[in-house]
C-alpha angles and dihedrals in degrees: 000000000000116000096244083065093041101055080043094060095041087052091053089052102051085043092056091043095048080050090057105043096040092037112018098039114012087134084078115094127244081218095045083048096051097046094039098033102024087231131061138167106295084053085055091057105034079054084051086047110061093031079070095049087050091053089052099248107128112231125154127214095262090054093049089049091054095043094056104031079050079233139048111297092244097072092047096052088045094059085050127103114254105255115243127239087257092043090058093041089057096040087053086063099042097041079046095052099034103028120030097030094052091061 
């Protein structure tokens, strides 16, 4: 397979994931992803977001979070449920293990 294909291919695929997890399953948690998969959607575009940085296109966190959610984050986060003290404890290990210790 030729790399155009290739990064083809890869594109298709985060298109159809971010699909799936704004259309198909928005009722799943940022906070339920992080503490089940290590990653969630602010990870996918925060990672949007400084592979356009590297690329040398300036983009802050807040344009790669609409970009991605399709809105400002803060109506996303406002249709979202309210996490549960289990839920954030959990998430305080996850974010720690997958986030803040990967640099």
């Amino acid at each position: 397979m030729d790399d155009k294909t290739r990064i083809e291919l890869e594109a298709a695929a985060f298109r159809r994931l971010r699909q799936h997890l704004m259309e198909d399953r928005p009722d799943v948690q940022n906070i339920d992803l992080m503490n089940l998969a290590g990653f969630c959607r602010n990870c996918l575009s925060r990672w949007y977001e400084e592979a356009a940085n590297e690329r040398g296109i300036e983009m802050g966190k807040a344009e790669a979070r609409e970009i991605f959610y399709g809105m400002p984050y803060d109506d996303w986060r406002a249709q979202q449920d309210v996490a549960t003290p289990e839920q954030k404890a959990a998430f305080e290990k996850a974010f720690a293990e997958n986030v803040t210790n990967k640099g």
